[in-house]
C-alpha positions in Angstrom: 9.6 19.2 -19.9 10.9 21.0 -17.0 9.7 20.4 -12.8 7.1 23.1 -13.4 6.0 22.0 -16.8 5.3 18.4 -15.2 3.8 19.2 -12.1 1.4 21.4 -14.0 0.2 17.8 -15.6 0.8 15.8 -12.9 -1.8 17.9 -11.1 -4.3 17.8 -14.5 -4.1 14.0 -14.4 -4.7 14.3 -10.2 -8.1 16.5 -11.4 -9.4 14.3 -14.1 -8.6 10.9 -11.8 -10.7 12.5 -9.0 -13.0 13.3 -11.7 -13.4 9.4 -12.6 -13.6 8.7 -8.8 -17.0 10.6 -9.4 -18.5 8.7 -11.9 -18.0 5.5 -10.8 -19.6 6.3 -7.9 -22.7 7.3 -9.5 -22.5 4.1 -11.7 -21.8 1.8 -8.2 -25.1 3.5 -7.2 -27.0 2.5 -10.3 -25.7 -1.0 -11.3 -29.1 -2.5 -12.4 -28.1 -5.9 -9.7 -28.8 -4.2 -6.7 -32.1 -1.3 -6.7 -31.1 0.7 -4.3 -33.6 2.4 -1.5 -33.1 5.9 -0.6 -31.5 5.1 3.0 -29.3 2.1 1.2 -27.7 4.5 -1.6 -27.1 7.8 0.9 -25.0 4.8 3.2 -23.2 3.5 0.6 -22.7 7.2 -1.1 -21.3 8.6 2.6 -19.3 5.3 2.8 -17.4 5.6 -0.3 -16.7 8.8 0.0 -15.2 8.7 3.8 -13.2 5.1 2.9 -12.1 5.6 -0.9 -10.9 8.9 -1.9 -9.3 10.0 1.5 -5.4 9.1 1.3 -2.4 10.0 -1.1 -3.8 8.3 -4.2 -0.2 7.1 -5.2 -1.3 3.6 -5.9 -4.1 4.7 -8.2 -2.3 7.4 -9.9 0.8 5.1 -10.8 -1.2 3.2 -13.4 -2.0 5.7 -15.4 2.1 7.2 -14.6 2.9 3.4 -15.8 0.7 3.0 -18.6 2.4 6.9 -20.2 5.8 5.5 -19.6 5.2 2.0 -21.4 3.9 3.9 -24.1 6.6 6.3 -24.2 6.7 7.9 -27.7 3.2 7.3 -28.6 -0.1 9.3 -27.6 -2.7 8.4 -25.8 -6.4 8.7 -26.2 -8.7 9.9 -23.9 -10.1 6.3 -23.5 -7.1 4.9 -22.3 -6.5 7.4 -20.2 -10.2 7.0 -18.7 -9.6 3.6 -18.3 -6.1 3.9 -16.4 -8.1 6.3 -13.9 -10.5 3.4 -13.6 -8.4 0.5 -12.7 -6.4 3.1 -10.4 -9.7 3.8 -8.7 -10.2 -0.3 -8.3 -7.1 -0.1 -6.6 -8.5 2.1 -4.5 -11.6 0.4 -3.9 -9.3 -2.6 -2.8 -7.1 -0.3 0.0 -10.0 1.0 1.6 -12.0 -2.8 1.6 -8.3 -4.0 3.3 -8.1 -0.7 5.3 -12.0 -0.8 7.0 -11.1 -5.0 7.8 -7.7 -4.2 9.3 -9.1 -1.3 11.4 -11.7 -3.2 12.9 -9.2 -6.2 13.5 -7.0 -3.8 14.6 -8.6 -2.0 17.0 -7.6 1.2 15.7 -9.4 4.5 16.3 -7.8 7.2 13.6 -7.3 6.4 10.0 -6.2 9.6 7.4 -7.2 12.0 10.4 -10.4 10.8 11.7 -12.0 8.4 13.2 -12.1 4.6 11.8 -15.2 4.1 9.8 -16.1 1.8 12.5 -15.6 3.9 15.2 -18.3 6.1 14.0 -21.6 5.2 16.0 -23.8 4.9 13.4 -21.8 1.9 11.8 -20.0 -0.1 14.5 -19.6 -3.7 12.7 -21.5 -2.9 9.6 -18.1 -1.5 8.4 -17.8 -5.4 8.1 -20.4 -6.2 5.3 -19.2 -2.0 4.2 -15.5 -3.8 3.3 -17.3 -6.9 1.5 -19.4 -4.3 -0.6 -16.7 -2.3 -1.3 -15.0 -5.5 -2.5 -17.9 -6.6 -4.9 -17.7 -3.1 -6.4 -14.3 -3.7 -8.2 -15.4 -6.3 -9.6 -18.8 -4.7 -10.9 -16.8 -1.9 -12.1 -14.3 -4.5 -13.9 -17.3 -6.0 -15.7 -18.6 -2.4 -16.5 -15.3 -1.3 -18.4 -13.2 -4.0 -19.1 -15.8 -7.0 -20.4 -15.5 -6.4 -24.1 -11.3 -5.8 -23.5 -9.0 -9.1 -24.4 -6.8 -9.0 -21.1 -10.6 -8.8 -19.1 -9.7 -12.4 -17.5 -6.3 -11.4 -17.1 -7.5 -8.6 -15.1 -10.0 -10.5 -13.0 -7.1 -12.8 -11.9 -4.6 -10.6 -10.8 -6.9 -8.7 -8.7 -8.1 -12.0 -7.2 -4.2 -13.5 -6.8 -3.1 -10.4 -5.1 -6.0 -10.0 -2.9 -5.3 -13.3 -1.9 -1.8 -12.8 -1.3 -2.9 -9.5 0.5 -5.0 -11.3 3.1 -2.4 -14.7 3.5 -0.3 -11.3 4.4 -2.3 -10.2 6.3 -3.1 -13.6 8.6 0.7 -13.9 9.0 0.6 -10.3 10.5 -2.1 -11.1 13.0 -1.2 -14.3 14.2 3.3 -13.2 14.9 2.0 -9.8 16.6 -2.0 -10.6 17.9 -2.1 -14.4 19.1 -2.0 -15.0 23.0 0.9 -13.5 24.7 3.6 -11.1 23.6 6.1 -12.8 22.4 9.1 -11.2 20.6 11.0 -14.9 20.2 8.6 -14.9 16.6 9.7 -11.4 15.4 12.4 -13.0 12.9 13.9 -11.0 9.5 12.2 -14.0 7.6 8.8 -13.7 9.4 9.1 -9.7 8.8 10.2 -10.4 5.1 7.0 -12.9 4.7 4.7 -10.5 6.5 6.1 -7.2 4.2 6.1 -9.6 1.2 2.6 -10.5 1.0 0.6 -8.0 3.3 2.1 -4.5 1.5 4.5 -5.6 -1.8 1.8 -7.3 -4.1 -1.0 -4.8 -4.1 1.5 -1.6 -3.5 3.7 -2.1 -5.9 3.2 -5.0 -8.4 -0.7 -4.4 -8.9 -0.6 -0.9 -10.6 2.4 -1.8 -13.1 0.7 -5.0 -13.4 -2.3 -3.5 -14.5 -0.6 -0.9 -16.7 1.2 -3.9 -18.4 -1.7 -5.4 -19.5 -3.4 -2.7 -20.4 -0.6 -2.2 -22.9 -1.3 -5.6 -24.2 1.5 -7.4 -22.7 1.3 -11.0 -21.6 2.6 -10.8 -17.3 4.2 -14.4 -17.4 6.8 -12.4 -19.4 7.6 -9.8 -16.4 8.3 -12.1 -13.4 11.7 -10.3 -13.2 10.1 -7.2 -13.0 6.9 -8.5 -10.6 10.2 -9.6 -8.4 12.2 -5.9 -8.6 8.6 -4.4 -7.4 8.4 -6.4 -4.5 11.3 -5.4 -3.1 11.1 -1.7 -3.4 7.7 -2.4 -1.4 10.1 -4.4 1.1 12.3 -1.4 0.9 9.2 1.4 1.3 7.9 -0.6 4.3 11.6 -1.1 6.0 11.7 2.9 5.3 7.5 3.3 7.2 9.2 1.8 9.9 12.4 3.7 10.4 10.3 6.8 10.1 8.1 5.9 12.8 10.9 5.4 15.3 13.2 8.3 13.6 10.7 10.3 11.3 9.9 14.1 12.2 6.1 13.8 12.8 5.4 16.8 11.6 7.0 15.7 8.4 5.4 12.7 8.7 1.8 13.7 9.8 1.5 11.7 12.7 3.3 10.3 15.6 4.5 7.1 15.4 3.0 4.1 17.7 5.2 0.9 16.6 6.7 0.4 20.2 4.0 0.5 22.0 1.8 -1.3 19.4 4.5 -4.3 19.7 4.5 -4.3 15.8 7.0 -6.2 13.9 9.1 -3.5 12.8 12.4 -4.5 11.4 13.3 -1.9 13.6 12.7 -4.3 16.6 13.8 -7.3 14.3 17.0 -5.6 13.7 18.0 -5.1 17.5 17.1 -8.7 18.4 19.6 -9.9 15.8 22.3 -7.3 17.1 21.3 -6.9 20.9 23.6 -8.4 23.7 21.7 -10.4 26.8 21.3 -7.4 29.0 19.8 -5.3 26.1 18.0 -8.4 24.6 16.4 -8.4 28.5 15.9 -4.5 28.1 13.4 -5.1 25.0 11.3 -8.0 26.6 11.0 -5.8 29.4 10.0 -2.3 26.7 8.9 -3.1 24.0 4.6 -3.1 23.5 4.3 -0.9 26.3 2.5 1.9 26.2 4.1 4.2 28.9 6.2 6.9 27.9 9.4 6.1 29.6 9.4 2.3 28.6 9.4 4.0 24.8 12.0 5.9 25.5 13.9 3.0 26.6 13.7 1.1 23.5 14.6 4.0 21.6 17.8 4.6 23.7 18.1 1.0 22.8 18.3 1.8 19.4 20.5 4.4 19.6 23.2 2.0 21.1 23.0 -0.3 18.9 23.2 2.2 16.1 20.1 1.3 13.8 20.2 4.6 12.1 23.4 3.4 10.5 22.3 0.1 9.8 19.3 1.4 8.5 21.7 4.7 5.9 24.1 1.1 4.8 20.7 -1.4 4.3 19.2 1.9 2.2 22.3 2.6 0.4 22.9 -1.2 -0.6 19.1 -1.9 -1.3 19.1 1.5 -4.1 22.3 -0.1 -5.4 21.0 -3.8 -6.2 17.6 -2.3 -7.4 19.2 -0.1 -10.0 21.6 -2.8 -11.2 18.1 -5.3 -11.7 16.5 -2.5 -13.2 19.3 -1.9 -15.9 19.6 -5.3 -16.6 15.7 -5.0 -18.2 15.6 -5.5 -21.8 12.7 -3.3 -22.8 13.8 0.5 -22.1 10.2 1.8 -21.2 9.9 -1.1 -18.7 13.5 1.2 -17.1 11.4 3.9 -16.8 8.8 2.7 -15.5 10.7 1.3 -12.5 13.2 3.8 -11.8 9.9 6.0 -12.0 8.8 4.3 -8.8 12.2 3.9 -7.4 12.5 8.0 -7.6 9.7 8.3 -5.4 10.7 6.5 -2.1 14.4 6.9 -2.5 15.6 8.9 0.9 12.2 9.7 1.4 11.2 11.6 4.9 7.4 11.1 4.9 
């Protein structure tokens, strides 16, 4: 099939997911546990809608794109593809329960263009018990579809692991860049690695192939290679968020990137404490998390001495090497495909 060809069904398959979105919604808003009042169901009804659908939809998309390519050769009914659009969507559900947590943890005031769902007046901290909600739906939704299915416990376990990985993530995030004073002496490649690991890897990458592998029937105990490969091209997509937010065109982009000034451990910053000299190591203690605009440009002049954009073109170069040779070494051809699928779409990315 040629580019056109498979954008054409790469855009049906974007309709008919949003389509599911749609449905479940109506079926979150009539699950017989709950009655609903009028005021309770047009809050939840807004919620979902402003905390679920709003970003790329990458994550929930790539299961059914992973379920096709484990197939490869066969057809697939309608039903499975329903049900790939359904455990995308719980993917879904998960990033916007971690999303409206983070936010509010964070502090943050703009998510996907608009204000944080807390930040609107009306909700303040009852975006709180709106994450734990949104939470409890997957699972509903998991009992909905997937009860009768034999990989149904399967499924309720991964979901629960990685969420649990997700938050561990997470709590290593908050207490290197959140507790007491700034202090860069904790922002180490191993901490970074840990953080990347567990907060972004797991549910990014590993969860929708996951789910596509056992929707194919397979048993996961036999893909710890692959679970492995996937969590380092989420190291790699997050090493490339962070170059971008220092080095990215924001109109490219779509937004302007805060990482300095937000003292976040990028492996940016990690990167120039393991390569700065005294005098520059002095220059970043004295830079970096601050939000004025000439202390930024400091740290980026910083950068630019100690040459990060090429450390950053060799780590890229290497990293796509050592991926491809673990992905050939697969046995299963399909399983190939499935990777390099993924490893396609962040390779030199620029947004």
């Amino acid at each position: 099939m040629d580019s056109n060809g498979s954008a054409i069904v790469n855009m049906d398959m974007k309709l008919k997911f949003e389509e599911v979105y749609k449905r479940l919604k109506k079926e979150v808003l009539a699950d017989p546990a709950f009655d609903y009042t009028k005021d309770a169901g047009e809050w939840v009804d807004e919620m979902l809608d402003y905390n679920v659908p709003g970003g790329k939809l990458n994550r929930g998309l790539s299961v059914i794109d992973s379920f096709r390519l484990l197939k490869s050769g066969n057809e697939i009914s309608e039903d499975e593809v329903f049900l790939g659009c359904v455990l995308g969507w719980c993917i879904e559900w998960l990033q916007a329960y971690f999303l409206v947590l983070d936010d509010i943890m964070d502090g943050s005031h703009t998510r996907r263009g608009q204000p944080c769902w807390f930040r609107n007046p009306k909700v303040g901290l009852i975006a709180i018990n709106d994450g734990i909600l949104l939470r409890n739906h997957i699972s509903r939704i998991l009992k909905l579809h997937f009860r009768s299915k034999p990989y149904y416990v399967d499924l309720l376990d991964l979901f629960n692991e990685v969420e649990y990985q997700t938050a561990c993530g997470q709590l290593l995030d908050l207490i290197s860049t959140h507790e007491g004073a700034k202090d860069l002496s904790k922002f180490k490649m191993q901490t970074y690695l840990r953080i990347v690991q567990y907060k972004t890897a797991y549910y990014s990458f590993y969860l929708p192939v996951a789910c596509a592998l056992l929707m194919a029937g397979e048993n996961l105990d036999d893909f710890v290679d692959v679970k492995n490969i996937l969590v380092q091209m989420g190291t790699y997509f997050q090493v490339q968020d962070d170059f971008l937010d220092c080095f990215g065109d924001p109109k490219v982009i779509g937004k302007i990137g805060t990482d300095i000034e937000d003292f976040k451990c990028s492996w940016l910053v990690v990167q120039a404490l393991e390569w700065a000299n005294e005098n520059q190591r002095q220059r970043l203690y004295a830079n970096y998390g601050k939000t004025d605009s000439s202390c930024v440009a400091e740290v980026k002049v910083l950068y630019g001495e100690l040459g990060l954009e090429d450390i950053f073109r060799e780590y890229e170069q290497t990293t796509h090497k050592d991926l491809n040779s673990s992905i050939e070494a697969q046995e299963k051809e399909s399983v190939q495909l499935v990777l390099k699928s993924f490893l396609g779409k962040i390779h030199k990315r620029q947004k």
